[in-house]
C-alpha positions in Angstrom: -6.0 -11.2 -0.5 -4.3 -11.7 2.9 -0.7 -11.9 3.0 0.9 -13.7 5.8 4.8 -12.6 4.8 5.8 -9.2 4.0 7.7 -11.2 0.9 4.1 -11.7 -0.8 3.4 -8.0 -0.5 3.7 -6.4 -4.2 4.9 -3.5 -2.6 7.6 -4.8 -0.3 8.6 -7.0 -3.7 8.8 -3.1 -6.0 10.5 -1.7 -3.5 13.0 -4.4 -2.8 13.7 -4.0 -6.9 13.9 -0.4 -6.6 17.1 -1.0 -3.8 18.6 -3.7 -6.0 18.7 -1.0 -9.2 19.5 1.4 -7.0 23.1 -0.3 -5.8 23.1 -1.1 -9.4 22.3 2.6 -10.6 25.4 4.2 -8.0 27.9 1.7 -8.9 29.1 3.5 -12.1 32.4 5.6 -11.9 29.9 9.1 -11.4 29.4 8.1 -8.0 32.9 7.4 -7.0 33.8 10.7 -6.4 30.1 11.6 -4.7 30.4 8.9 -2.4 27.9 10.2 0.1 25.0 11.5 -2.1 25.4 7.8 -3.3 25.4 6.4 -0.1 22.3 8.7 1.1 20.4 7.3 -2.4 21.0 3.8 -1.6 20.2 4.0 1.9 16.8 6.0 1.2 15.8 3.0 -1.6 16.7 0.6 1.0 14.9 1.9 3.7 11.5 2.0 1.9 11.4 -2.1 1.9 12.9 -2.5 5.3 10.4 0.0 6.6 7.8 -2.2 4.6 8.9 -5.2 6.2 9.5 -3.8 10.1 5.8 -2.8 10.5 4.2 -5.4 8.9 6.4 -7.6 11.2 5.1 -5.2 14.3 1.5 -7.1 14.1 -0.1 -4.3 15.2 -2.4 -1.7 12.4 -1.4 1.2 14.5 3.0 0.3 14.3 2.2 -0.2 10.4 1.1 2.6 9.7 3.8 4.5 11.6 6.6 2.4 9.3 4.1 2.7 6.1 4.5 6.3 6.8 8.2 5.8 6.7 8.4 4.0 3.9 6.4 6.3 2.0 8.8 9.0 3.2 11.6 7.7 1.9 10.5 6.9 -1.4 10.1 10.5 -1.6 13.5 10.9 -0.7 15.3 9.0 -3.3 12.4 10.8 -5.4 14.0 13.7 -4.5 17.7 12.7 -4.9 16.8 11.5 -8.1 14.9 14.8 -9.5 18.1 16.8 -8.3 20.5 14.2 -10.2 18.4 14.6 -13.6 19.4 18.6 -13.9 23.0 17.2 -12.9 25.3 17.4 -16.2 27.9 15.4 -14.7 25.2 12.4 -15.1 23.3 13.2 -18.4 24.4 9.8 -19.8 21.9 8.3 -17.0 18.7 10.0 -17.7 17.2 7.0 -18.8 18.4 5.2 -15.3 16.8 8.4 -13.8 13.5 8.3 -14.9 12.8 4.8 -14.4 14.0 5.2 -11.2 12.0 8.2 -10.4 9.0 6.4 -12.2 9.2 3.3 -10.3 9.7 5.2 -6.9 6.7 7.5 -7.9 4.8 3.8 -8.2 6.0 2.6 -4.6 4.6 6.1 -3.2 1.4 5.5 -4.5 0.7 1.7 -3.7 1.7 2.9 -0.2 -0.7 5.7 0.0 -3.2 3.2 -1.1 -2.3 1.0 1.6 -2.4 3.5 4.0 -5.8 4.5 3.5 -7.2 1.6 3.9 -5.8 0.9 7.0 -6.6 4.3 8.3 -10.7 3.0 7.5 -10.1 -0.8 9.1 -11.8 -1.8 11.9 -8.7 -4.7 12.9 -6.5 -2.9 14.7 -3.8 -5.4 14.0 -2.6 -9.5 14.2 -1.0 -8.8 17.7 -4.6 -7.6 19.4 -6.6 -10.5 17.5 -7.3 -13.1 20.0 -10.1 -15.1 20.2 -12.0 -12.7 22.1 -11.4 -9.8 19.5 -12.1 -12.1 16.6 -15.2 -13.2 17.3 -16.3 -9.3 18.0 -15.0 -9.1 15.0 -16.5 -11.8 13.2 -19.8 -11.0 15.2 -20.1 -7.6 13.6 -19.6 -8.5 10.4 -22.5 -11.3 10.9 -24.4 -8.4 12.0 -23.9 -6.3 9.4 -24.4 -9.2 6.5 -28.0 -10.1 8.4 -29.0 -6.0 8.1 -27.9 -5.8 4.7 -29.6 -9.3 3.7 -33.0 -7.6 6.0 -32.5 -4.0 3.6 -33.0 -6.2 0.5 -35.6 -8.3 1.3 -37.7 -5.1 2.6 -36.9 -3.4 -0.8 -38.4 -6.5 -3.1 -41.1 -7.1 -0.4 -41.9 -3.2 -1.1 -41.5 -3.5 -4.9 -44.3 -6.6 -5.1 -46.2 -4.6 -3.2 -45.9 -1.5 -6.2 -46.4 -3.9 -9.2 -50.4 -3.7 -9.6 -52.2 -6.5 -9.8 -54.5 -7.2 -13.2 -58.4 -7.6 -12.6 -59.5 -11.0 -13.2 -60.7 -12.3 -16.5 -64.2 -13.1 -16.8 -65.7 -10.6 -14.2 
């Protein structure tokens, strides 16, 4: 599936939850007197979707990357934050909140990765350098491609007839 706005992208969409819980998650009175591990927590779950959204926004594979990279980053870092909070006793009424949290970063890391790997194997190297001229390379190549592949199997059912042996006829 293509996606035309990073809004449609399921992981833009988890990780834009993950910020919401997370303002939701530090708001309790156990922040209040913490207030900048819970400023660095929501500004870690925040930046995962804006990263998200900045390089898909870029238009270029290469500036995606760099900002999936990001992204994955700091999902690692409220990952972190979070694993440090669960041996906290001052917030053992929140391990619930904490492992969801944890769980649902873990996710984001992952769908990432995913991501990035199959952009590090693409052959587009991003919307900005696709103009007319670099799409029909594109599409070219892929023509190419389908035609040998379409060749391969044609040669491998010509050569299979050619191994099925033939009965003698009746009557001879």
């Amino acid at each position: 599936m293509k996606y035309r706005r990073f809004e449609d992208l399921p992981v833009w969409q988890d990780s834009a939850d993950l910020a919401r819980r997370m303002f939701e998650f530090t708001i309790v009175e156990e922040f209040r007197r913490h207030p900048g591990l819970r400023d660095q927590l929501e500004r870690a779950a925040l930046s995962v979707s804006n990263n998200i959204a900045e390089g898909f926004e870029r238009g270029s594979t290469r500036e995606l990357l760099a900002f999936l990279y990001i992204a994955r980053g700091s999902a690692g870092e409220v990952r972190s934050m979070l694993k440090v909070l669960a041996g906290w006793s001052a917030v053992a009424n929140l391990k619930s909140q904490i492992s969801d949290l944890t769980n649902q970063s873990e996710n984001i890391s992952r769908q990432l990765y995913g991501w990035i790997e199959s952009l590090k194997n693409s052959a587009i190297s991003g919307q900005r350098h696709l103009d007319d001229k670099a799409r029909d390379r594109f599409a070219n190549k892929q023509d190419k491609q389908d035609f040998l592949e379409e060749i391969g199997r044609i040669n491998q059912i010509e050569a299979k007839k050619r191994q099925v042996p033939r009965k003698p006829p009746q009557g001879s």
